[in-house]
C-alpha positions in Angstrom: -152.2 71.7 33.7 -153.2 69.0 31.2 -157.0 69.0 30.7 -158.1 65.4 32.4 -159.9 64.4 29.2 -158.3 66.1 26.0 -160.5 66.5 23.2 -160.4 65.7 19.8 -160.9 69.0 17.7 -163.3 68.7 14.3 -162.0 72.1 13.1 -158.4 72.6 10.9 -155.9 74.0 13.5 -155.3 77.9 11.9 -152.1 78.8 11.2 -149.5 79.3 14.4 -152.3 76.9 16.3 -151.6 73.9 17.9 -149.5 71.0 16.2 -150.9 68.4 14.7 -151.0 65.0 16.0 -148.0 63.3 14.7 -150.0 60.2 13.1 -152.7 62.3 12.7 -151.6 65.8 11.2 -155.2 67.1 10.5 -155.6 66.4 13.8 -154.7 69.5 16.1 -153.4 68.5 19.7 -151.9 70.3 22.6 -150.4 67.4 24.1 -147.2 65.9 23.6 -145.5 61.9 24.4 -143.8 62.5 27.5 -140.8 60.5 26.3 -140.0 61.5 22.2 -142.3 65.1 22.8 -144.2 64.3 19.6 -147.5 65.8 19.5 -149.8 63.2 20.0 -154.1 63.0 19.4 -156.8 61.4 21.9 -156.2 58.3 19.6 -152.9 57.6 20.0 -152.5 58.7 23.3 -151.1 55.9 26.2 -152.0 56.5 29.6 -148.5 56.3 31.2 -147.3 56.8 35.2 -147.2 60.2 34.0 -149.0 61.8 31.7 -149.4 60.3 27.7 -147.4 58.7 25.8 -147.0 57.5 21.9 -147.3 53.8 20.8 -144.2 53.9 19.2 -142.6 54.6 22.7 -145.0 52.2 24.5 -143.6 49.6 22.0 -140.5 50.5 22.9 -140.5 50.4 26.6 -142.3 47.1 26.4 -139.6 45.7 24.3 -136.7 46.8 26.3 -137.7 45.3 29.9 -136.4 41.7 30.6 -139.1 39.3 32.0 -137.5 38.3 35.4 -137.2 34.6 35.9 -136.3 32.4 38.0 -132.2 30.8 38.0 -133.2 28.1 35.7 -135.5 30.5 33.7 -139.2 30.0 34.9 -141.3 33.1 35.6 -140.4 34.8 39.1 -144.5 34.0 41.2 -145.3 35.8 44.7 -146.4 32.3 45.5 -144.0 29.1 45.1 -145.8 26.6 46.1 -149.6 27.0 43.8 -148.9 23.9 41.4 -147.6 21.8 44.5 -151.1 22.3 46.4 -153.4 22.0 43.4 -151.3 18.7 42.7 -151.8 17.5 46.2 -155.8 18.7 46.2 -156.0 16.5 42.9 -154.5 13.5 44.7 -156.4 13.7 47.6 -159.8 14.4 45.9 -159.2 11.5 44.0 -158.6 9.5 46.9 -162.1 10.8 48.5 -163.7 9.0 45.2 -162.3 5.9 44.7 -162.4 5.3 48.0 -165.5 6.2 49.2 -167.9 7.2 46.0 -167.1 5.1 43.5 -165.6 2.3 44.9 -164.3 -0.4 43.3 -165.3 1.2 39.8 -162.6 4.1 39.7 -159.6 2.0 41.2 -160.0 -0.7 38.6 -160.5 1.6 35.6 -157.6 4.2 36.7 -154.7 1.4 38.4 -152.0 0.6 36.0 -152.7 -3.1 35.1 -151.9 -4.9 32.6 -152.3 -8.8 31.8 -150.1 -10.1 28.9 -151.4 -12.0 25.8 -150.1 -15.3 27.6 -152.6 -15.2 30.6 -156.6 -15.9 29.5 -158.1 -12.5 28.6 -155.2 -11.2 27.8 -153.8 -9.1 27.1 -155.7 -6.6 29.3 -154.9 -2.9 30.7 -152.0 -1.4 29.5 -151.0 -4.1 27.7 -154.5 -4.1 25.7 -153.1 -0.9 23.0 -153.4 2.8 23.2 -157.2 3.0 24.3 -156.0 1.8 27.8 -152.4 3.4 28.2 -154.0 6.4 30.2 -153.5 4.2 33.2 -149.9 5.1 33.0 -150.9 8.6 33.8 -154.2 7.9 35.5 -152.5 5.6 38.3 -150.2 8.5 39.4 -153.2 10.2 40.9 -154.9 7.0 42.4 -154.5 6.3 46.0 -157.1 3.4 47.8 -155.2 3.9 51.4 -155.4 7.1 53.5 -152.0 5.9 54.8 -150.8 5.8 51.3 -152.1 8.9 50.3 -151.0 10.6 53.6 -147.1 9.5 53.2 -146.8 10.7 49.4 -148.6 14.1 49.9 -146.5 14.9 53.1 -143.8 14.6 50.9 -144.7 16.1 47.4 -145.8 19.1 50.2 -141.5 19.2 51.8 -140.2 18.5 48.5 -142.2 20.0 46.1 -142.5 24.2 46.6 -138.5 24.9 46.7 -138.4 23.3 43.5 -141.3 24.6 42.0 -140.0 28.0 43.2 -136.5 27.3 41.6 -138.0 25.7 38.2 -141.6 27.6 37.6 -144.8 26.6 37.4 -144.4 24.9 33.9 -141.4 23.2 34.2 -142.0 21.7 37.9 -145.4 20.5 36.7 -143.0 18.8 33.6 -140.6 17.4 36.1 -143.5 16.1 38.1 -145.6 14.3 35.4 -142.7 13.1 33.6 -141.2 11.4 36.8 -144.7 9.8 37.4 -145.0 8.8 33.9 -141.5 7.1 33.7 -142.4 5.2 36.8 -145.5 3.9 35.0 -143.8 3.1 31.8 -140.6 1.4 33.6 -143.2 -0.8 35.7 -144.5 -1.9 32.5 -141.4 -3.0 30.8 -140.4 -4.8 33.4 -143.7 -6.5 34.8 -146.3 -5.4 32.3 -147.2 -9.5 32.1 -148.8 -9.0 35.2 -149.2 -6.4 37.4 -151.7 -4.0 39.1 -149.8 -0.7 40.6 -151.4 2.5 41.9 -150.0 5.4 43.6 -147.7 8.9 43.4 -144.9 7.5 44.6 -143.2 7.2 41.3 -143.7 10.8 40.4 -142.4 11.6 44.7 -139.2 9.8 43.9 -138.2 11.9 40.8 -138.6 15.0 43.3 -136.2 13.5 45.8 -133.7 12.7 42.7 -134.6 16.4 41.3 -134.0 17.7 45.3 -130.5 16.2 45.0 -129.4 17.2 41.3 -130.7 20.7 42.8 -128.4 20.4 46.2 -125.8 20.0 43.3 -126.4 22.8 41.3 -126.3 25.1 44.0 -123.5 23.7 46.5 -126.3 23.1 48.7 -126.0 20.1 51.3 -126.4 16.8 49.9 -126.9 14.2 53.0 -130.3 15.9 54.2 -131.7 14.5 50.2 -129.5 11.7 50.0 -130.3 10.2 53.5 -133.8 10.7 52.6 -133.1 9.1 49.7 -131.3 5.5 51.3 -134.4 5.6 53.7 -136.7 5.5 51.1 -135.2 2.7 49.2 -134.5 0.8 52.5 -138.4 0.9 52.7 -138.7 -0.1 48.9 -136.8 -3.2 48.5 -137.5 -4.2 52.2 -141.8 -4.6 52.0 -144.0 -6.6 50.1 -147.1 -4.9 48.0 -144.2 -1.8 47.3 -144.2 -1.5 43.2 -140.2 -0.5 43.2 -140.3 -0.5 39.6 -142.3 2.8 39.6 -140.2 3.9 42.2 -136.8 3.5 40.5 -138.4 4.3 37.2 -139.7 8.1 38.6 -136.3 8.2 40.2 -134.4 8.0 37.3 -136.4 10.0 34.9 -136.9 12.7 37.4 -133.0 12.9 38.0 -132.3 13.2 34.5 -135.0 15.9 33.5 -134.0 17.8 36.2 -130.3 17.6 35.3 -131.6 19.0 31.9 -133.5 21.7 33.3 -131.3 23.0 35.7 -127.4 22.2 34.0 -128.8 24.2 30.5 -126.3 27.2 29.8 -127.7 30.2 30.0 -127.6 30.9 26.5 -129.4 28.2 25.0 -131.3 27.3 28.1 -134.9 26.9 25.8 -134.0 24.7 23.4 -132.0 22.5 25.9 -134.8 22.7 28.0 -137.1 21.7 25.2 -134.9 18.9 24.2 -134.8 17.2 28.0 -138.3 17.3 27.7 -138.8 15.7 24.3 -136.0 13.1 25.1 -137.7 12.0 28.6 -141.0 11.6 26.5 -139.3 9.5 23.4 -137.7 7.5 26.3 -141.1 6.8 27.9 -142.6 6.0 24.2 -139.8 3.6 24.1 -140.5 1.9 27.0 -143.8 1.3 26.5 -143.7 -0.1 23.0 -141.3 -2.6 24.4 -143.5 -3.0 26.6 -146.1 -3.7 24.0 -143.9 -5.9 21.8 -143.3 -7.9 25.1 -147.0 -8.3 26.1 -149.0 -6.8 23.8 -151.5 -8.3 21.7 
């Protein structure tokens, strides 16, 4: 049996002794790597399933096993759905405040709006330079309507775990923010004279386009999404108060990133990955200094 805690001798192994410690020759050990059968000392020793093993054979075993991911290369989670619930926590806490704590304070400071250089004050929000262009990000998360809130998480909680299971954490979270930021940024370009938007559902609508490029990509079935789809825009362009900018903006964007993420050939899947992301960012950046250059001081 193998001694449960080998000891490092202090003395020189005498000759026909035990071997000395491959790394360590002055170093006299009875044990050996399990794999390569080098003698190996207390300090190089690697606790393995079975008994020790070397680094070099560590490193090795390490370096041969493939991470599993998912089809569109995201790391494989025992739960799908984390990032879709922390998203929907964020909203909803958000919500609690500018609704109920710090009310009106949070909803004017956090809505996207913006007042162009033609209107007295202005320009204001968005349009007022980079100190204020968090709103475009900020007004994603910012709900003033339980009603409102309600309808977007209901859907970000149907849509959004099969995709976050099929993308990964970090590229469902990119899809997300990107789709909400291209909703912001669109609404800006067109109406960033004068406007005063809040809400998810810019961000929602690039899942349903994402949900469909997705139903695509895996011969799935398409009218489920795409009814959903019609419904939602019947609802757009059919109320007042409904910002459809954001909503056609998120749709777009959201489409297209996921087309990147999930069309990438297998063998250059990273960088084309990489590159959807970048070009949904400089396509944002352009929107918004046209924006700028519209309304801006």
């Amino acid at each position: 049996m193998l001694p449960d805690e080998p000891r490092q001798s202090t003395d020189r192994s005498p000759e026909g002794g035990p071997p000395g410690c491959y790394r360590h020759p002055q170093t006299a050990t009875g044990i050996s790597c399990t794999r390569c059968e080098r003698p190996i000392c207390p300090r190089c020793m690697v606790g393995a399933a079975v008994g020790f093993q070397c680094p070099e054979c560590v490193g090795g075993g390490h370096a041969g096993t493939r991470r599993a991911t998912t089809r569109f290369g995201g790391a494989l989670t025992v739960d799908g759905g984390v990032v879709t619930r922390a998203l929907v926590g964020i909203n909803i806490v958000v919500w609690v405040l500018a609704a109920y704590v710090l009310n009106p304070r949070l909803g004017e400071v956090w809505s996207l709006a913006s007042a162009g250089r033609a209107h007295p004050g202005g320009p204001y929000g968005v349009a007022d330079g980079p100190a204020q262009w968090y709103r475009l990000l900020t007004a994603t998360f910012l709900h003033l309507q339980w009603w409102h809130v309600g309808l977007n998480m209901l859907v970000l909680l149907w849509l959004g775990p099969p995709l976050e299971e099929a993308l990964g954490r970090l590229r469902y979270l990119a899809l997300y923010l990107l789709a909400g930021l291209g909703g912001s940024t669109f609404a800006f370009l067109v109406a960033g004279d004068w406007m005063n938007s809040v809400g998810a559902s810019g961000a929602v609508f690039g899942l349903i386009g994402a949900t469909i490029v997705m139903q695509l990509r895996n011969r799935g079935p398409l009218a489920p999404a795409v009814a959903f789809l019609v419904f939602n825009l019947v609802v757009t362009f059919s109320r007042q108060n409904i910002d459809w900018r954001a909503h056609i903006g998120g749709l777009v964007v959201g489409g297209l990133v996921a087309l990147g993420l999930m069309y990438a050939p297998r063998e250059r899947r990273g960088a084309v990955q990489a590159l959807t992301v970048v070009g949904a960012v400089a396509v944002e950046a352009a929107m918004l200094l046209s924006g700028m250059a519209l309304y801006g001081a």
